[in-house]
C-alpha positions in Angstrom: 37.7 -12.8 47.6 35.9 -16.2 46.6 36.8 -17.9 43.7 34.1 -18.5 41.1 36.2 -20.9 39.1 39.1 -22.7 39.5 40.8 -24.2 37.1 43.7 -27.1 39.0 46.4 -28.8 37.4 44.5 -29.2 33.7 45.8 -31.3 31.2 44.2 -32.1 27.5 45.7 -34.3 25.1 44.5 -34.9 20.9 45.4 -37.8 19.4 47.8 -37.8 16.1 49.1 -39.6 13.9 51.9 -39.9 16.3 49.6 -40.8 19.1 48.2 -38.6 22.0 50.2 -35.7 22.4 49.5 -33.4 24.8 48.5 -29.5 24.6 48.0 -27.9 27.9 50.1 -29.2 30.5 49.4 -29.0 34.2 47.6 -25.2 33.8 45.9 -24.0 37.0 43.9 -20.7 37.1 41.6 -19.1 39.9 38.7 -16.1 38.6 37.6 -14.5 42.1 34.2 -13.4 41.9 33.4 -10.1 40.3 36.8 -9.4 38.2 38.5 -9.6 35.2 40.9 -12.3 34.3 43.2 -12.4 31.6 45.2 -15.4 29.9 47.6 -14.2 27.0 50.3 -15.8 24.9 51.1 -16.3 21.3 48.5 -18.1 19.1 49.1 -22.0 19.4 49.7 -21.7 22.8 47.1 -23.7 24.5 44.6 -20.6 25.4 41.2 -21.5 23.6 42.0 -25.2 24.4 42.0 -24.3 28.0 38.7 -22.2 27.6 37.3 -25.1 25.8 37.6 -27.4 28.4 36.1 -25.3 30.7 33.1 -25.5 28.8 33.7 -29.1 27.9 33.6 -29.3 24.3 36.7 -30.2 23.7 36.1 -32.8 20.6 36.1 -36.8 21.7 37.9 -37.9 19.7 40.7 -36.8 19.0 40.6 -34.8 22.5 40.5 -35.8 25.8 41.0 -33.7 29.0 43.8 -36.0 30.5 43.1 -35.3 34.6 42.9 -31.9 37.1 39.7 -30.3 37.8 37.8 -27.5 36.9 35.9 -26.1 39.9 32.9 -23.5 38.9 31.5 -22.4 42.2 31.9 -25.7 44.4 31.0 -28.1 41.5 33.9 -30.2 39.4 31.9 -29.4 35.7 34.5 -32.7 35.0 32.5 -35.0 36.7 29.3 -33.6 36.0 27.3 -35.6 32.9 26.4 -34.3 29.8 22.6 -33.3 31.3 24.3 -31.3 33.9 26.8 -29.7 32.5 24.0 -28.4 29.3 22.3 -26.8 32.0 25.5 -25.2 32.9 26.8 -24.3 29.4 25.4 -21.7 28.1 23.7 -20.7 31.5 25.8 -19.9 34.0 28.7 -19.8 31.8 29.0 -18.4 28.8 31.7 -18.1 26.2 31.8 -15.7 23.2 33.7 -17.1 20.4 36.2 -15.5 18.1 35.0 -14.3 14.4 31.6 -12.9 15.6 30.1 -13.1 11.6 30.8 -16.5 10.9 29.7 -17.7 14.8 26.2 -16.6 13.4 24.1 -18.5 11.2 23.5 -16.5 8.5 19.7 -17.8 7.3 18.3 -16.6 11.3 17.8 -13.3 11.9 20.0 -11.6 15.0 16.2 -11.6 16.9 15.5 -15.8 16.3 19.5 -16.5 17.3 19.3 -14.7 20.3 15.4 -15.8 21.1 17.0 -19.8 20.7 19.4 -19.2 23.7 16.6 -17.7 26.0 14.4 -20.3 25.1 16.8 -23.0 25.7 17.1 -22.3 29.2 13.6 -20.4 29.9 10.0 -21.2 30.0 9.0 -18.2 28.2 6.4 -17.0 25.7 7.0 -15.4 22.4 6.1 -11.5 23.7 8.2 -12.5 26.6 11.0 -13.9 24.3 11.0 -10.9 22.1 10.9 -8.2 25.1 14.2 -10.0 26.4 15.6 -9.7 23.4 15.0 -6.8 23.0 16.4 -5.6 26.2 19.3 -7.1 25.8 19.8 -5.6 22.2 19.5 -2.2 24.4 22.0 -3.3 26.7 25.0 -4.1 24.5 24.3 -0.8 22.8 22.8 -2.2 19.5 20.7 1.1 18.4 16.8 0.8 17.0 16.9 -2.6 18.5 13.2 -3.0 17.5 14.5 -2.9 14.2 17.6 -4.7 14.3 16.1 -8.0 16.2 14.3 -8.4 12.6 18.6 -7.8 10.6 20.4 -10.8 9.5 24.0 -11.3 10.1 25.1 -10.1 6.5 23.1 -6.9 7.4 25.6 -6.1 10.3 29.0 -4.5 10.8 31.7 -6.4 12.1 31.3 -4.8 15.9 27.6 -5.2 15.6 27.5 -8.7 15.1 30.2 -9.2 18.5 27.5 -7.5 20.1 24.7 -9.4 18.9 27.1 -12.4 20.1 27.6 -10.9 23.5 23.7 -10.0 23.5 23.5 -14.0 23.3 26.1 -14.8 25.8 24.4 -12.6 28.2 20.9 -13.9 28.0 20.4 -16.1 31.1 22.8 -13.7 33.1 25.7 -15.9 33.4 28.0 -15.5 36.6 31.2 -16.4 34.4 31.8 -15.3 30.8 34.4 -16.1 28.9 35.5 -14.3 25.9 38.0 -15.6 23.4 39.7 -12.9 21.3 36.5 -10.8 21.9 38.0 -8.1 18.9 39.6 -10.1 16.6 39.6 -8.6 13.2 37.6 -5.3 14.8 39.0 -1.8 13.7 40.5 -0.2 17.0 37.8 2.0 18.0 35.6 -0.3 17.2 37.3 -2.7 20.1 37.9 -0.3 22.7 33.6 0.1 22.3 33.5 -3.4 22.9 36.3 -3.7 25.9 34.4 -0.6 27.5 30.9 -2.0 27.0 32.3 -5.8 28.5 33.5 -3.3 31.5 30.3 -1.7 32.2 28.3 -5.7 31.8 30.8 -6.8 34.2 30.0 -4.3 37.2 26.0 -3.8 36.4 26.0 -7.5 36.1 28.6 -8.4 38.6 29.5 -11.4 36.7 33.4 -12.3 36.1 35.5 -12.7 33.2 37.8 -15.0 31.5 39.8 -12.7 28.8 41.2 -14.7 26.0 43.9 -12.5 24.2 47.1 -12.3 22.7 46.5 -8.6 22.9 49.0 -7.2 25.8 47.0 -4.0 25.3 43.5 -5.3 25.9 44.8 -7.3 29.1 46.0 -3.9 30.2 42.6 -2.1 29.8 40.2 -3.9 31.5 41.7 -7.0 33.3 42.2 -7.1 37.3 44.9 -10.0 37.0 47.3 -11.6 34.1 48.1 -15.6 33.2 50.7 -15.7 30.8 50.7 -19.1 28.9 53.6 -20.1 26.5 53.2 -24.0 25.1 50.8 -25.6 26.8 51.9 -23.9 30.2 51.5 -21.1 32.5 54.4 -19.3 33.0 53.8 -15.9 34.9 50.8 -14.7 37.2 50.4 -11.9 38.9 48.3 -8.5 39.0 48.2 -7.1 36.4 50.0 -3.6 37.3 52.3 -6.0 39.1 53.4 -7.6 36.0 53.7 -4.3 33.4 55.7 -2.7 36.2 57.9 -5.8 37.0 57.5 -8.8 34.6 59.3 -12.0 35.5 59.7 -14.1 32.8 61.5 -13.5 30.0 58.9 -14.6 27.5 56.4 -11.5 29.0 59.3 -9.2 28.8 59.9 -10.4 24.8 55.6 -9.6 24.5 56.0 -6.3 26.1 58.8 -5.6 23.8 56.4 -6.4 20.8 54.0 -3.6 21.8 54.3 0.0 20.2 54.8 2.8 22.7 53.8 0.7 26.0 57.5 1.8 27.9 59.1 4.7 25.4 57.8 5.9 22.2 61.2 6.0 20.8 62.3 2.8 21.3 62.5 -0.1 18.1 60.1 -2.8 18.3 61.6 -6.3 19.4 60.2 -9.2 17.5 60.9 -12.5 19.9 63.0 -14.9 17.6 61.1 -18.2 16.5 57.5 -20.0 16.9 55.8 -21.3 19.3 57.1 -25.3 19.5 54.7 -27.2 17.9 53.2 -30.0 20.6 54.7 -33.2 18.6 58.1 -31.4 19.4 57.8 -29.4 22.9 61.9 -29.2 24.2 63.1 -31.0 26.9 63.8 -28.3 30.1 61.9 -24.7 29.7 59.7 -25.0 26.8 60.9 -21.3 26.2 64.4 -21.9 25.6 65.4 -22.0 22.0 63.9 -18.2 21.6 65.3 -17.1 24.9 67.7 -14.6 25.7 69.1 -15.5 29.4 68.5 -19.1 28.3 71.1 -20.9 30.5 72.7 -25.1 30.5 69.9 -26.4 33.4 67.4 -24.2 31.2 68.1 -27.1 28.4 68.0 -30.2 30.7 65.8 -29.6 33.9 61.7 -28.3 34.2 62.2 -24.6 35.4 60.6 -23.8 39.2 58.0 -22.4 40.0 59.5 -18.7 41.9 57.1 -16.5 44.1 57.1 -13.1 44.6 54.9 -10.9 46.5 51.1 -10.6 46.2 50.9 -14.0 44.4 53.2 -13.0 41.8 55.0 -16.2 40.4 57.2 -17.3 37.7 58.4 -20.0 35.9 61.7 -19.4 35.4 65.3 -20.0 37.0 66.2 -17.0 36.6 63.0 -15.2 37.5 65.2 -12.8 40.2 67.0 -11.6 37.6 64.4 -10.6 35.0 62.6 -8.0 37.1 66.2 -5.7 36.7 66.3 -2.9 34.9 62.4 -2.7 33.9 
């Protein structure tokens, strides 16, 4: 399957007071066409800095994507000027952002918001404009949405507005979206509604997905194959059946161990000891070793390798052969 996006060897740096420290280090991701990508790790782990670069608007200053390339269907959007890469954003690629009610500008209704980002990129009258709308209201499941285009933000439940901001993302019928911690502070029924309804976009619109989560369980419902990140770097990949029936690393074992009921009911919830190293302080060796528990001496010293398993499965780990026993 072709790859819409590809994301090779990306590194971002910010500037502090300690000078430029860097954040995502050497992450590479392909999205195929059509399917449903997810990236997951702990918050602080480099996941909306990587999405943000695809878009590019990572902050200059204090960021700056340090070298790789990110390749959205045959075009670098890195070397691509600011002109292009508007036409792009927004476009073809979309991104819904995290905190739906405070993404919104309160003083616009839901109707002008989404009316701005049709208009941006379409020639289109004011009936036209409002038909879209409209339509799109429909589509994302937003009831009465003759009435509703006319509701402000405040007027809105909390799953409401995220569709009201997927309503947006959708308008120009991107071929990549990318969602970051699409149900953040959403009651659970009100996610899986959202999860099921960015299911049903996905195939009616056969555009692909870029899942932000540190959500195990959301990764599970609806996306095709998993990147786990820890500290700036990727550290597992594989199908995502592939890597809740066999996980390789030891830090996707400890996240699967944080999750009620996802192996057996009866077992105790495992909290994995620590934080997430801070950049200004990232260990020497596998960034993973102070809170792991097969940590071993080379873990301490030496960058881990990169182990490969069947169907593209890989790890970074030294003692990736070993973690797959006993799950």
């Amino acid at each position: 399957m072709r790859n819409i996006l590809e994301i090779k060897d990306l590194r971002v740096s910010f500037f502090s007071n300690q000078g430029w420290v860097e954040v995502v280090s050497g992450v590479s991701i392909s999205v195929p066409e059509r399917s449903t990508v997810g990236i997951v790790g702990e918050s602080g782990c480099g996941k909306t800095v990587t999405a943000l670069s695809v878009m590019r608007l990572i902050p200059e200053p204090p960021g700056k994507i340090e070298g790789g390339e990110i390749v959205f269907n045959g075009m670098d959007l890195l070397k691509l000027s600011d002109r292009q890469m508007r036409a792009i954003r927004g476009n073809r690629i979309s991104m819904i952002f995290q905190e739906p009610i405070s993404s919104l500008n309160p003083v616009f209704t839901v109707g002008e918001q989404i009316g701005e980002a049709i208009r941006t990129h379409n020639r289109v009258s004011r009936k036209e404009e409002r038909e879209r709308v409209i339509e799109l209201l429909r589509l994302v499941k937003i009831p009465e949405p003759e009435k509703r285009l006319n509701s402000y933000p405040h007027e809105l439940s909390g799953g409401m507005c995220q569709r009201v901001m997927i309503a947006m993302a959708l308008s120009c019928n991107p071929e990549l979206l990318i969602a970051d911690e699409p149900t953040t502070a959403l009651d659970v029924t009100i996610q899986a509604g959202i999860l099921e309804l960015l299911n049903e976009l996905k195939e009616t619109m056969g555009m692909s997905i870029l899942l932000i989560t540190h959500d195990l369980g959301i990764v599970a419902e609806i996306a095709d194959e998993v990147y786990v990140m820890y500290a700036g770097k990727m550290v597992e990949h594989a199908l995502t059946v592939e890597l809740f029936n066999n996980p390789r690393h030891p830090y996707t074992v400890g996240l699967m161990e944080s999750i009620p009921g996802l192996h057996d009911t009866r077992k105790k919830l495992r909290a994995i000891p620590g934080m997430v190293p801070s950049p200004l302080n990232f260990p020497k060796g596998c960034r993973f070793q102070d809170r792991c528990s097969m940590v071993i001496d080379k873990c301490k010293v030496l960058e881990p390798p990169v182990v490969e398993f069947d169907n593209g499965h890989f790890s970074l780990c030294f003692r990736a052969e070993e973690v797959g026993q006993g799950n």
